[in-house]
C-alpha beads as a LAMMPS data file, in Angstrom:
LAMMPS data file: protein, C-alpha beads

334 atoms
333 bonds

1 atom types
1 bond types

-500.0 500.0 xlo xhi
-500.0 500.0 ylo yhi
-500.0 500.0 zlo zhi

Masses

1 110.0

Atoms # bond

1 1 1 411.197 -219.785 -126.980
2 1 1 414.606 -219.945 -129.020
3 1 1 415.818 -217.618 -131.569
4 1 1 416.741 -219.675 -134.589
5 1 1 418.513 -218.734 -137.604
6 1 1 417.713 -220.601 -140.936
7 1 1 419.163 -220.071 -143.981
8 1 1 417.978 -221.251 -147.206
9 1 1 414.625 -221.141 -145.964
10 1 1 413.296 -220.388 -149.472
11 1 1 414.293 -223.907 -150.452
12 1 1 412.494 -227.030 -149.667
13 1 1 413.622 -228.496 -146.407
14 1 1 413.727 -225.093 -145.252
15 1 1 410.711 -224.008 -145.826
16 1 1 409.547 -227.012 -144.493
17 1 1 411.578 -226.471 -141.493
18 1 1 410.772 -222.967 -140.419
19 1 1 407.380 -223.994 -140.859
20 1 1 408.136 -226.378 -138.108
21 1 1 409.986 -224.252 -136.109
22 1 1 407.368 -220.841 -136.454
23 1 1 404.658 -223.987 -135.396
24 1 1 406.820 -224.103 -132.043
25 1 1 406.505 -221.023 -131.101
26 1 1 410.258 -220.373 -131.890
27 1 1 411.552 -216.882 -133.442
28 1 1 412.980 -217.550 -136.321
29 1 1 414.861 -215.446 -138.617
30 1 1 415.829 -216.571 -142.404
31 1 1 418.284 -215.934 -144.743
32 1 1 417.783 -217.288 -148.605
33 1 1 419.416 -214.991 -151.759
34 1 1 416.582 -216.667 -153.914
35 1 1 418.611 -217.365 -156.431
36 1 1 417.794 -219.100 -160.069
37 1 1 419.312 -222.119 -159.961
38 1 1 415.657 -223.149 -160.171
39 1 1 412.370 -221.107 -160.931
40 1 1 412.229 -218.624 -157.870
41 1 1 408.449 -218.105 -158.563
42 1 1 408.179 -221.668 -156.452
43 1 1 410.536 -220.352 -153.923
44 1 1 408.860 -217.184 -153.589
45 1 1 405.721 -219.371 -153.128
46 1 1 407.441 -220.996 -150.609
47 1 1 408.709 -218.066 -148.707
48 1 1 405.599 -216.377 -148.578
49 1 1 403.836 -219.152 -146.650
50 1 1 406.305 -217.848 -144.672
51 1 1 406.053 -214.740 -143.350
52 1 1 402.779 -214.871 -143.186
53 1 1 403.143 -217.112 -140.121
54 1 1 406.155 -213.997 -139.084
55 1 1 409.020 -214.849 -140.485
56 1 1 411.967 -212.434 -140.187
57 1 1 414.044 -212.820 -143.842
58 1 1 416.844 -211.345 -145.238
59 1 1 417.732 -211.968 -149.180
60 1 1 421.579 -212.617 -148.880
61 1 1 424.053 -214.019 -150.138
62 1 1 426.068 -216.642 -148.277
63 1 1 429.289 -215.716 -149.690
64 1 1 428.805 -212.339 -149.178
65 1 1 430.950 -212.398 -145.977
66 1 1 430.041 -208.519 -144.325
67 1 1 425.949 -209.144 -145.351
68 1 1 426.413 -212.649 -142.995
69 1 1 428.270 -210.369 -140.493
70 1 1 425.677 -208.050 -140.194
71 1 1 423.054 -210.659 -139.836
72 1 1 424.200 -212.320 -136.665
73 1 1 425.527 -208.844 -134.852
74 1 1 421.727 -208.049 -135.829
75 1 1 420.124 -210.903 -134.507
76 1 1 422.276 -212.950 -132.079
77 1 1 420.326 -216.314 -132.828
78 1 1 421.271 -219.093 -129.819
79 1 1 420.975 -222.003 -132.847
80 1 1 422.098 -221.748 -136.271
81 1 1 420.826 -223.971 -138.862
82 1 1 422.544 -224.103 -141.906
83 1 1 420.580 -225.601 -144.811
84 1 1 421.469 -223.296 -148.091
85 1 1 423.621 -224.773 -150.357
86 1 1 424.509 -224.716 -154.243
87 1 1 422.749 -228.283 -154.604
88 1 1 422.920 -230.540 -157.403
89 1 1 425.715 -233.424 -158.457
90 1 1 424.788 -233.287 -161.915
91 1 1 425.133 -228.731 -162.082
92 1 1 428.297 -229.601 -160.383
93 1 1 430.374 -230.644 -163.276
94 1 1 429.242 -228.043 -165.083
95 1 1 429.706 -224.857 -162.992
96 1 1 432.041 -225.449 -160.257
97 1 1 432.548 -222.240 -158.852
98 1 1 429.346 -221.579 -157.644
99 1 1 429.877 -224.570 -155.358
100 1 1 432.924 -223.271 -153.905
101 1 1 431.262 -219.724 -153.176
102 1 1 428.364 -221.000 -151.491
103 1 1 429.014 -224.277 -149.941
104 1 1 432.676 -223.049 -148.829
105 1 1 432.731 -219.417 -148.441
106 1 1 429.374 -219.433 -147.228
107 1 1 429.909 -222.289 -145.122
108 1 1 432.844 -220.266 -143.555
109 1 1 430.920 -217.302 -143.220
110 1 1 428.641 -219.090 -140.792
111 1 1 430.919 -220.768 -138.704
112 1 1 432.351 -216.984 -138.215
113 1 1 428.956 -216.152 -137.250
114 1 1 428.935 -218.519 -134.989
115 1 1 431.998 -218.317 -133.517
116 1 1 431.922 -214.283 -132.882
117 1 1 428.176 -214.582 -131.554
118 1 1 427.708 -217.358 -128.803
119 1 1 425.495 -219.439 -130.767
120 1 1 424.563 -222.122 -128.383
121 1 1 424.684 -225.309 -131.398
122 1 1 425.092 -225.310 -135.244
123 1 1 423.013 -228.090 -137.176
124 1 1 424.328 -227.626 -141.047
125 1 1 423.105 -230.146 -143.797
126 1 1 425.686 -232.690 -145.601
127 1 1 424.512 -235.460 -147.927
128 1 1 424.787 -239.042 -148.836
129 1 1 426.036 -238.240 -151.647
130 1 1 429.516 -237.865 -149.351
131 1 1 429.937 -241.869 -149.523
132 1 1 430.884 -241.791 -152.951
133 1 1 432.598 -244.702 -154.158
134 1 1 431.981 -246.545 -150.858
135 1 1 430.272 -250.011 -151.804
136 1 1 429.969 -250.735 -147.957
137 1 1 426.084 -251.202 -147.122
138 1 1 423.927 -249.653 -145.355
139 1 1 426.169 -246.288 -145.066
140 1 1 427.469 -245.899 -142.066
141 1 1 429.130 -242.453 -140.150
142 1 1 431.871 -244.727 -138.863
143 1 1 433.297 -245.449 -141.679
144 1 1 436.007 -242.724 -143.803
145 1 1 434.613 -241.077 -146.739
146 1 1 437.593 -240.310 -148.487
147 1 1 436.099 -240.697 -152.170
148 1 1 433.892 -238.729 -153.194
149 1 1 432.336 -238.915 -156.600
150 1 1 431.073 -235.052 -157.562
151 1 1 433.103 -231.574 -156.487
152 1 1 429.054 -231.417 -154.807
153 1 1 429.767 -234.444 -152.410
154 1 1 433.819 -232.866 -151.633
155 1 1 432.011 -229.209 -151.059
156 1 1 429.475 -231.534 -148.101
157 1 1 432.666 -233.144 -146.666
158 1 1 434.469 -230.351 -146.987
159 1 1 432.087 -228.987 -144.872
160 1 1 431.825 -231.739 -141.900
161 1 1 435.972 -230.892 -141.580
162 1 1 435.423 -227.360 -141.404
163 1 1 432.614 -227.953 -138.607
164 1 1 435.005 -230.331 -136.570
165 1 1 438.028 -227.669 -136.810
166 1 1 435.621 -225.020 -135.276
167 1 1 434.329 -227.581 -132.587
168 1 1 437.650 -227.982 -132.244
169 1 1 439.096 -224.947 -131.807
170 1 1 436.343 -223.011 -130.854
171 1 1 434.013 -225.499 -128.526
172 1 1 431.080 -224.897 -130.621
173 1 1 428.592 -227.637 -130.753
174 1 1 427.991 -228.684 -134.181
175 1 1 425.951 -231.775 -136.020
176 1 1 426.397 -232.307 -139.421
177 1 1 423.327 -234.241 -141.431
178 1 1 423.925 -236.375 -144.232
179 1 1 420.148 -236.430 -145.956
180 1 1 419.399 -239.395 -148.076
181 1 1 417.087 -237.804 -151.236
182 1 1 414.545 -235.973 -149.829
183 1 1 411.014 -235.670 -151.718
184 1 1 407.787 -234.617 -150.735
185 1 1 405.655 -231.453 -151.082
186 1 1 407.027 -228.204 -152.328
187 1 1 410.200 -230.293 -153.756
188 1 1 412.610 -228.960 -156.123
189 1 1 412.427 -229.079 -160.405
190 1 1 415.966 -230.734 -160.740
191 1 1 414.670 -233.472 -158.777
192 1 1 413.591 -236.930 -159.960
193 1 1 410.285 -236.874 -158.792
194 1 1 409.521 -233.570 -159.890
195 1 1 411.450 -233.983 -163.315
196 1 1 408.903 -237.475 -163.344
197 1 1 405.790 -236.677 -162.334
198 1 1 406.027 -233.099 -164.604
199 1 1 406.767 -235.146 -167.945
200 1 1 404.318 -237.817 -167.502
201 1 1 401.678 -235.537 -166.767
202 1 1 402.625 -233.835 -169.769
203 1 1 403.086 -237.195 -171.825
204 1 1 406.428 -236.599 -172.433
205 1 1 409.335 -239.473 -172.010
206 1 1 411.429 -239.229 -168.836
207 1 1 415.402 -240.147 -168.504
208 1 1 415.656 -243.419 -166.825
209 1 1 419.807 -243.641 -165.802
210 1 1 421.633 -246.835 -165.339
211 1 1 419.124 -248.450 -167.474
212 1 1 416.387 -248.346 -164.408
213 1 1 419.048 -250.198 -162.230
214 1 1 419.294 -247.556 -159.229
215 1 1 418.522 -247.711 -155.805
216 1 1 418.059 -244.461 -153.224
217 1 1 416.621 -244.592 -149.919
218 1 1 414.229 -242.026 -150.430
219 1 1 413.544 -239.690 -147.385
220 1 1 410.885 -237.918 -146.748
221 1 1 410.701 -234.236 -146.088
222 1 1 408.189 -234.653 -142.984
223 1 1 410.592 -237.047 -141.517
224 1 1 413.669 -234.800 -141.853
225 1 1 412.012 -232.263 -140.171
226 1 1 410.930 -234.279 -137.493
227 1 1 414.325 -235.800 -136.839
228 1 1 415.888 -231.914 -137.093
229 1 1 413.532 -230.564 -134.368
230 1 1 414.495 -233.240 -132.100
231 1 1 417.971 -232.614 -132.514
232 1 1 417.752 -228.791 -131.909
233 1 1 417.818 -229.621 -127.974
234 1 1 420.471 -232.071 -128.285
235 1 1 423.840 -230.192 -128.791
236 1 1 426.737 -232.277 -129.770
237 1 1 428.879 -233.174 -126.435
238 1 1 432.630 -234.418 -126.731
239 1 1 432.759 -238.119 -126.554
240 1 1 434.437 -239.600 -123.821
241 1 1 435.921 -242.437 -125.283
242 1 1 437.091 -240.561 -128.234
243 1 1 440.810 -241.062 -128.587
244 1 1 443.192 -240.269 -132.002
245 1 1 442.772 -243.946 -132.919
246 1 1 439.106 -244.470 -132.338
247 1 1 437.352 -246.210 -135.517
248 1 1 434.266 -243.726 -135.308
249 1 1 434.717 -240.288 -137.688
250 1 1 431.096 -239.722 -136.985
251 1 1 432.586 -238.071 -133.223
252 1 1 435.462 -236.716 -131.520
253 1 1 437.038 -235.129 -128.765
254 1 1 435.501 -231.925 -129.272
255 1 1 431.720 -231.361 -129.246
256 1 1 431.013 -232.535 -133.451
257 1 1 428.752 -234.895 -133.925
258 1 1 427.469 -236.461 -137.472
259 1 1 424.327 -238.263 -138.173
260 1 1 422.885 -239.905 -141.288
261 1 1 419.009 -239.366 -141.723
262 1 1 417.508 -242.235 -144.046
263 1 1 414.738 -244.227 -144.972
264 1 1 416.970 -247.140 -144.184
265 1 1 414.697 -248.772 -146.630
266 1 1 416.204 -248.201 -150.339
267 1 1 413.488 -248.420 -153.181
268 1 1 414.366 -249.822 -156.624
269 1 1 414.148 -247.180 -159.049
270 1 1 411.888 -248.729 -161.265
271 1 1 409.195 -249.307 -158.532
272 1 1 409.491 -246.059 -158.030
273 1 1 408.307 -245.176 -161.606
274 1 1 405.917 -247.376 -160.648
275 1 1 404.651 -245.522 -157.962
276 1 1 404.178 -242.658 -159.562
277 1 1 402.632 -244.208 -162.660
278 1 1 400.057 -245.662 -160.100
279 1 1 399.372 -242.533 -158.118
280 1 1 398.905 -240.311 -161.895
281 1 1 396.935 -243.444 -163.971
282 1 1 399.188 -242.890 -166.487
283 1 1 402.441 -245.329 -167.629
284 1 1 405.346 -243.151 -168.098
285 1 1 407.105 -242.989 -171.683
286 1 1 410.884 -243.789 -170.392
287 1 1 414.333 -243.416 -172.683
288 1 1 417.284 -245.880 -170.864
289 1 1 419.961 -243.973 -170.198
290 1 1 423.736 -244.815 -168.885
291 1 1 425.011 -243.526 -165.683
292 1 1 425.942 -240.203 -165.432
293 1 1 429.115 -238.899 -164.206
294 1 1 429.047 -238.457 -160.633
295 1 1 426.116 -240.610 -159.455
296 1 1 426.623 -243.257 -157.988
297 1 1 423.740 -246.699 -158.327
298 1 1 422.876 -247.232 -154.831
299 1 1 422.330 -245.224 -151.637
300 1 1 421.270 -247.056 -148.117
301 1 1 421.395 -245.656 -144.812
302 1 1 421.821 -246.727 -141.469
303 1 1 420.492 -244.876 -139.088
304 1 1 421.219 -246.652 -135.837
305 1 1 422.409 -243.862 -134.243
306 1 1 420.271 -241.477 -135.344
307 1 1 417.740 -243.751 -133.276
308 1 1 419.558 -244.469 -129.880
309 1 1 419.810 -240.988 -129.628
310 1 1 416.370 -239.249 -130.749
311 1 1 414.158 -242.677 -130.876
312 1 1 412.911 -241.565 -134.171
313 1 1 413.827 -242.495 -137.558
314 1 1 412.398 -242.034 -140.821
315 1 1 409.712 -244.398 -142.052
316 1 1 407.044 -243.100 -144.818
317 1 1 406.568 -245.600 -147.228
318 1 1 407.428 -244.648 -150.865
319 1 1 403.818 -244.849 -152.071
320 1 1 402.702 -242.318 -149.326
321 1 1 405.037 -239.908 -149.891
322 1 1 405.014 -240.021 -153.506
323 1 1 400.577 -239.676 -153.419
324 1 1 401.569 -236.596 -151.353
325 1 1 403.819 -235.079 -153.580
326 1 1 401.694 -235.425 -156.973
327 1 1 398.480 -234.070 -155.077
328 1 1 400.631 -230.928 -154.179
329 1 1 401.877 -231.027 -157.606
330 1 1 398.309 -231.371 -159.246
331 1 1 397.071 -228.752 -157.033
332 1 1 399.832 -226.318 -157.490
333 1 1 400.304 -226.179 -160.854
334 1 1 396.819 -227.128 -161.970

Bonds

1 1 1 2
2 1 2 3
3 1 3 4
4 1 4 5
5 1 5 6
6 1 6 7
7 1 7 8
8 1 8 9
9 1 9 10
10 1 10 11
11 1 11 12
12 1 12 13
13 1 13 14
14 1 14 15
15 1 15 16
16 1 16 17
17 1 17 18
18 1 18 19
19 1 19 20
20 1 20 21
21 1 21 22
22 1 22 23
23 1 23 24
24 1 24 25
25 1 25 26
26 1 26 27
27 1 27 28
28 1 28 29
29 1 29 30
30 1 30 31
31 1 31 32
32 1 32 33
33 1 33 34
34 1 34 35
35 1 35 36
36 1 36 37
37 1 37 38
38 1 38 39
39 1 39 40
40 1 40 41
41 1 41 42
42 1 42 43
43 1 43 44
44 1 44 45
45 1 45 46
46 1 46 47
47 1 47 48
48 1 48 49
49 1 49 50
50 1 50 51
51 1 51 52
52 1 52 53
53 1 53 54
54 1 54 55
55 1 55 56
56 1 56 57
57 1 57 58
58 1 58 59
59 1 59 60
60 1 60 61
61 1 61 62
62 1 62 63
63 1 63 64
64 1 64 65
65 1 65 66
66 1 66 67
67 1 67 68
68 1 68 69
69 1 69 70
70 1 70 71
71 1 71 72
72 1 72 73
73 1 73 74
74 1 74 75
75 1 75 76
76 1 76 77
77 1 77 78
78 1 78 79
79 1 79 80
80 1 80 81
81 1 81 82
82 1 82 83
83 1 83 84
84 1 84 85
85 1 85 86
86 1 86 87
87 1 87 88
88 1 88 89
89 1 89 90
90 1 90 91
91 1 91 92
92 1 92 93
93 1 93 94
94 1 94 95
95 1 95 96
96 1 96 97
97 1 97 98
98 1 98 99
99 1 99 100
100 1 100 101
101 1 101 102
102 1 102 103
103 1 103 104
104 1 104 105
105 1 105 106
106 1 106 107
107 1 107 108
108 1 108 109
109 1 109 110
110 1 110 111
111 1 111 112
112 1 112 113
113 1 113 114
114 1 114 115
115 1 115 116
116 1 116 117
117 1 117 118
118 1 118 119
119 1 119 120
120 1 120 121
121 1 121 122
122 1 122 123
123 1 123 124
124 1 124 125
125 1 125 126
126 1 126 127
127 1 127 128
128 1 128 129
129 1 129 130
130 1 130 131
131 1 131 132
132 1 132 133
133 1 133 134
134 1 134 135
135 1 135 136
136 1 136 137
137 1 137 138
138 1 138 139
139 1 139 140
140 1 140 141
141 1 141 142
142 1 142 143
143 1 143 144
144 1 144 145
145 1 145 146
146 1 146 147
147 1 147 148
148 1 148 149
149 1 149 150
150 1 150 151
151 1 151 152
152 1 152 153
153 1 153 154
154 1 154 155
155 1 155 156
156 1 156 157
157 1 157 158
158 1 158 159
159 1 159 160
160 1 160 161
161 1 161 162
162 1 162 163
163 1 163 164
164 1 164 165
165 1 165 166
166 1 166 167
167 1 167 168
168 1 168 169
169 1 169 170
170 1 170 171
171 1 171 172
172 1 172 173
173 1 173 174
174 1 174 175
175 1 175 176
176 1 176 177
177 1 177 178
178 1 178 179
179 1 179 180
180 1 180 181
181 1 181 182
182 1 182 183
183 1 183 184
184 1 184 185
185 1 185 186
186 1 186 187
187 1 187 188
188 1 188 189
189 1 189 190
190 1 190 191
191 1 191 192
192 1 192 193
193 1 193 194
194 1 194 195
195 1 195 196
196 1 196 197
197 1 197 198
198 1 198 199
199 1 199 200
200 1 200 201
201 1 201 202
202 1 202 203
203 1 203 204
204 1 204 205
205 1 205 206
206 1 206 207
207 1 207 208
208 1 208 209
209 1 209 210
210 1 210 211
211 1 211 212
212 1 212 213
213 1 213 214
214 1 214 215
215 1 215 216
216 1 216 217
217 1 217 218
218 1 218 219
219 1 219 220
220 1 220 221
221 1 221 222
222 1 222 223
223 1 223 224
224 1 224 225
225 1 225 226
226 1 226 227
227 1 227 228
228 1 228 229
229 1 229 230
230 1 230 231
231 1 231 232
232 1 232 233
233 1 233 234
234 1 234 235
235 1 235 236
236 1 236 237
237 1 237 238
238 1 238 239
239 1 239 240
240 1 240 241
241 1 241 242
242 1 242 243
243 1 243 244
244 1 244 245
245 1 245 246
246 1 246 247
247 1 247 248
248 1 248 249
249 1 249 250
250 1 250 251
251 1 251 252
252 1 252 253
253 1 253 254
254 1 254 255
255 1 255 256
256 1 256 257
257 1 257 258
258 1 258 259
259 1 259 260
260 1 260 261
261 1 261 262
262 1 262 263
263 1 263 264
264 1 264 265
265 1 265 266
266 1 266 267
267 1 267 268
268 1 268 269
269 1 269 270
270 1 270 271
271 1 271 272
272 1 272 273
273 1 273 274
274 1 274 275
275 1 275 276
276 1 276 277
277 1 277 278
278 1 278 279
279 1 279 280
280 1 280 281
281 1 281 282
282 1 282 283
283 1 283 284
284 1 284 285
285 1 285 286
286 1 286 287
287 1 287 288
288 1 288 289
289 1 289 290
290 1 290 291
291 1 291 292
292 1 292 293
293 1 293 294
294 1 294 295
295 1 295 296
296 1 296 297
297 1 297 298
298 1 298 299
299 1 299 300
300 1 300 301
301 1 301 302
302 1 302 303
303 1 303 304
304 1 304 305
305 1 305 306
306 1 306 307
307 1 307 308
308 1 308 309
309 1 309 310
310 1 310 311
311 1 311 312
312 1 312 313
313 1 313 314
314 1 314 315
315 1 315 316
316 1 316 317
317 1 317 318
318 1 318 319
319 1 319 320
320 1 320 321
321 1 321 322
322 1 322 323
323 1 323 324
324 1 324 325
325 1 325 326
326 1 326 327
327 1 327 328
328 1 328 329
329 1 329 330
330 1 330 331
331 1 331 332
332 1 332 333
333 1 333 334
């Protein structure tokens, strides 16, 4: 049995995740400051699934740097995972400084935790959404992601940098996870499918950007945890054949190690809709919209090395997981 840490376990890959873990037989202890970005009541909901399978939580606050402190001198988990984050590219542009107090302070905050407490491996979540203005497909880790689109995306690279300079520095073993939108039970309300499948259930029109011509490798949340548990054994190791001009970002000489997890599969978003429509019986009213700032048309992953090293990559089919997702949906809010 390991002692894991989880934070944002509250949310929806963390809940899903230290429902996982708790299934293992791990301990597991959470942190998640509930906050209201989105209705709490679901991530109360959440949480209490929870600790009835005994959970060990503590409502704080990332950024609140003595709180973390206290945490890990409490504690003393071997493996950190970091999954709470101010999400959102769109809530980005319109309140910035939440993303630098919990993606960057907070982020901070946990490496310190790390640092000053032996913690054995740190797994923290980026995004896809770090590629930005990359056009280069599928996505790949060994290519520089210098662009980025949304202060969101900069606060996820951000984040992979400050990991390395740790690893660095510090020899902790870190893997960073770029998730390509994730859906499935339990998801969030800012979502797509959530924002979809509420509105045509309630016959109202949803907001179809880039006049329907979008593409996301949607990811499954079952998937994500099953590539996450694999990796909790798998520490990231130096590379060998690392060397200051080596072409790969994705490694390095210290023990940082970066891994996209994908459908590898991207899904028009119009059959999408579709899916949806099929799975409710109803055809959704839709209003064609432009892009919005910060998004960018089409995400694809490749997740070759995700594979060699795990042998597992995601691959629930978009009709699957959306059935899932609206029969939790019905069933929740019914």
């Amino acid at each position: 049995m390991v002692k894991i840490l989880v934070t944002g376990t509250a949310g929806f890959i963390g809940s899903h995740l230290a429902k996982r873990l708790l299934g293992e037989k791990h301990e597991v202890i959470g942190i998640d400051n509930l906050n209201d970005y989105y209705d709490v009541g679901l991530k109360r909901d959440r949480l209490k699934v929870l600790l009835n399978n005994s959970l060990k939580n503590y409502e704080v606050n990332l950024a609140d740097k003595e709180a973390v402190a206290e945490v890990f001198r409490q504690e003393k988990p071997d493996i950190v995972i970091n999954l709470a984050a101010q999400a959102g590219v769109r809530y980005s542009l319109e309140n910035p400084h939440v993303y630098i107090d919990s993606n960057i302070n907070g982020f901070v905050n946990i490496l310190e935790g790390c640092r000053h407490n032996d913690v054995k491996h740190l797994i923290y979540a980026s995004s896809s959404s770090v590629y930005g203005a990359n056009t280069l497909k599928p996505f790949s880790t060994s290519v520089n992601i210098d662009h980025p689109l949304s202060l969101y995306a900069a606060t996820k690279k951000s984040n992979e940098l400050m990991a390395h300079t740790y690893s660095h520095l510090f020899k902790i073993p870190t893997t960073g996870l770029r998730f390509f939108t994730v859906y499935g039970p339990w998801g969030r309300p800012d979502m797509a499918l959530f924002k979809f499948t509420e509105a045509i259930v309630k016959e109202e029109a949803i907001d179809v950007y880039n006049h329907g011509k979008m593409m996301r490798d949607f990811t499954y949340v079952d998937d994500i945890v099953e590539a996450i548990s694999r990796l909790v054994d798998l520490p990231a190791e130096p590379n060998p054949d690392w060397t200051g001009n080596w072409p790969d970002p994705s490694s390095s000489s210290a023990p940082y190690k970066i891994y996209n997890i994908g459908n590898n599969s991207p899904v028009k978003l119009m059959d999408f809709i579709e899916a949806i429509e099929e799975k409710l019986g109803k055809e959704a009213k839709k209003n064609y919209l432009g892009l919005q700032a910060g998004d960018v048309p089409e995400t694809y992953a490749d997740v070759d090395d995700l594979y060699k090293n795990i042998n597992f990559k995601p691959a629930t089919d978009i009709k699957t997981g959306v059935s899932h997702f609206a029969d939790w949906y019905l069933k929740y809010y019914e």
